[in-house]
N, C-alpha and C positions, 0 to 999 in steps of 0.2 A: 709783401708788407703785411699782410694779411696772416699767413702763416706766423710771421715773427712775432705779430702781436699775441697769436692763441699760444705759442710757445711760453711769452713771458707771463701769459695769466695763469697757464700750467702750472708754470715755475712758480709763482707768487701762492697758488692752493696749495701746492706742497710744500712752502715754509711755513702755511698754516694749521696743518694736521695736525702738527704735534700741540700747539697751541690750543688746539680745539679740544683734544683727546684730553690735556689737564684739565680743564675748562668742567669737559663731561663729568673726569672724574671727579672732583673737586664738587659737581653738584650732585652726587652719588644720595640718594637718602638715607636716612639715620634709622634704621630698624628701631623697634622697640620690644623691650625685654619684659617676657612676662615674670611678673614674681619679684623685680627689681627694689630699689632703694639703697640703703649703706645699713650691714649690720655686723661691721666690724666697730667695738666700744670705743667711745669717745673721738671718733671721723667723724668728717663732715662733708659735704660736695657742693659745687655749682659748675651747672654746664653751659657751656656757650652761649652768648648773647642771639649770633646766627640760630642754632640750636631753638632758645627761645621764640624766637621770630617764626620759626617754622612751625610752634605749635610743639615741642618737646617738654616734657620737665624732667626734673632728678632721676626720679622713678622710673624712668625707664630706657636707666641705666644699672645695673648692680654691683656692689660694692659687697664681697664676702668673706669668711675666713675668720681670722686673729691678725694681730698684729707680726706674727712671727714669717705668715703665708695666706698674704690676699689673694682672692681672686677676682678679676675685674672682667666685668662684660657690660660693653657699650653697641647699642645703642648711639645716643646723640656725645659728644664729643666730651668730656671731664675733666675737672679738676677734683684730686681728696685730700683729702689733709686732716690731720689733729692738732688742734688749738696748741696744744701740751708740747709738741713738735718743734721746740726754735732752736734756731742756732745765731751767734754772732761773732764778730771778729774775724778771723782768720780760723777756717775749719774746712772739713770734707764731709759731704752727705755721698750715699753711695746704694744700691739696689742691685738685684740680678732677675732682670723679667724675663720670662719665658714664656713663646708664643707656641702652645704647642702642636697647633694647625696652620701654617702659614696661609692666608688670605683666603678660610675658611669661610668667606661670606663676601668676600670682594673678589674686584678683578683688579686693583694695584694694593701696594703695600699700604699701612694705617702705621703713625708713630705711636711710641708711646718711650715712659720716661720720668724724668725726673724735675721736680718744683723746688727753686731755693727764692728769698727772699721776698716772702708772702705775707704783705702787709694787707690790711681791711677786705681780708679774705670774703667771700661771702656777700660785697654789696657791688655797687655800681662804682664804685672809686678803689676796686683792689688791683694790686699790683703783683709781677713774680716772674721770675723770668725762670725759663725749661729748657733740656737738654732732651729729646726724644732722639728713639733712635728706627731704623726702618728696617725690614727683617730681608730686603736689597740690597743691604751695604751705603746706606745713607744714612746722614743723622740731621737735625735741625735745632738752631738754639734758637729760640725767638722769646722776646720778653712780653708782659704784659702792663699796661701802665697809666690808664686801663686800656687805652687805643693799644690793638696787638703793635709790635715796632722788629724788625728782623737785624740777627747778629749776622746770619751765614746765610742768607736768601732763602727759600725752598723746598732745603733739601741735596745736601753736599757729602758725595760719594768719599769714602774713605775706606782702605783695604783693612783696616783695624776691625770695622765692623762685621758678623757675622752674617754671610747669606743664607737663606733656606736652603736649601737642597730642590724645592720645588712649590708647587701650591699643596697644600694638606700636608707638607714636611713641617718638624719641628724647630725653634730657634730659639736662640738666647743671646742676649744682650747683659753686660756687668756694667752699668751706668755710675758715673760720679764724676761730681759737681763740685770742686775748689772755691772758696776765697781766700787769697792770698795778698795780702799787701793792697798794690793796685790793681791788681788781676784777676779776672774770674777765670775759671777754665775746666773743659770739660773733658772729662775721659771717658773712653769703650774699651772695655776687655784688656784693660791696661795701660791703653796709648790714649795719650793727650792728643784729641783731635780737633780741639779749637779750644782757643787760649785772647779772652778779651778783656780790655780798658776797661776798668769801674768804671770810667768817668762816662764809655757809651754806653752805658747801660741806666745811670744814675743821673739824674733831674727831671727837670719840668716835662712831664709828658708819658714819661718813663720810669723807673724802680723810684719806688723812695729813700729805697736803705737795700744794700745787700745781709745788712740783717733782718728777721724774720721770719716765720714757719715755712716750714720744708713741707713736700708731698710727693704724690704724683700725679704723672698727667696721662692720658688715652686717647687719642684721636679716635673717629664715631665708628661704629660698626667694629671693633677690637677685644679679642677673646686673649687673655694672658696672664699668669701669676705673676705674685712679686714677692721676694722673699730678700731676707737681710737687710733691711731697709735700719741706718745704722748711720748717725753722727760721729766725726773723729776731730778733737782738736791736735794741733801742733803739739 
């Protein structure tokens, strides 16, 4: 009886490992970036509430380049955007980031990606839901509103996605973000890899409009450019 019990406590640590190991990851800290700020013209930024909490600000994350070819190093977790940046109706926003050290400062992958319907950007009541993608072959859509609220859990594998080659290998992602009709939906490298209802993404708690400024987004610790950054209507 004795053995059977230490067996099922075994059993029970090892469904918890993996649990644990996100857990760890997940409280990874947020470096900080000497020299940071936004000095790409007319961007703007705010980082994580979490971020906050910890004792992070803006600065020390970095925002650089033109608008033609950013370059982003985080530091605590981001949102950028330009005011000047909206879109409405039925359109596509779209970008091609490239990470090109994979998990140069980490030990798992960091998302990053794209911002559509970004209303009172900038305060404690903003809204926006994002398509990132993971340089693993994962991607995540999660909204903001302003409580974060999840389309696709976590972090959900798809062969569309591009994987590194290793840790310090290069990678690249083609991100784009739909609204269509009643459908939002999100493409990688050409394939539509999740395709959701306005209607879960939009009300009380959640987006206010899937119209509103476009950006992007960087999970903490994340070295990547971004280039073609490009509205298209119907």
């Amino acid at each position: 009886m004795l053995n059977a019990k230490r067996s099922m406590l075994t059993f029970a640590a090892a469904l918890l490992l993996p649990q644990v190991a996100v857990a760890q990851a997940n409280d990874e800290a947020s470096r900080k970036i000497a020299g940071g700020g936004i000095s790409v013209a007319g961007w703007m930024g705010k980082i994580d509430d979490k971020e906050v909490a910890a004792g992070q600000v803006l600065n020390n994350a970095k925002l650089a380049g033109d608008a033609k070819k950013m370059t982003v190093t985080t530091g605590p977790a981001v949102t950028y955007w330009n005011p000047a940046n909206k879109a409405s109706g039925d359109y596509t926003i779209k970008a091609t980031f490239n990470e090109p050290e994979f998990m140069n400062v980490n030990s798992h992958a960091h998302p990053y990606g794209l911002v559509i319907a970004g209303n009172d950007l900038g305060t404690d009541n903003q809204s926006y839901l994002y398509c990132a993608a993971y340089g693993d072959g994962r991607f995540i859509v999660r909204g903001m509103g302003p409580a974060p609220f999840q389309m696709n859990g976590r972090g959900e594998a798809n062969p569309a996605i591009n994987k590194a080659a290793g840790k310090m290998a290069p990678v690249t992602q083609e991100i784009a973000m739909s609204v269509k009709g009643d459908k939002v939906s999100c493409a990688i490298n050409g394939t539509v890899v999740g395709t959701y209802d306005k209607a879960a993404a939009v009300g009380a708690g959640k987006l206010k409009s899937t119209d509103g400024v476009y950006g992007i987004r960087f999970g903490h610790n994340t070295d990547a450019t971004v280039t073609g950054l490009t509205m298209t209507k119907p």
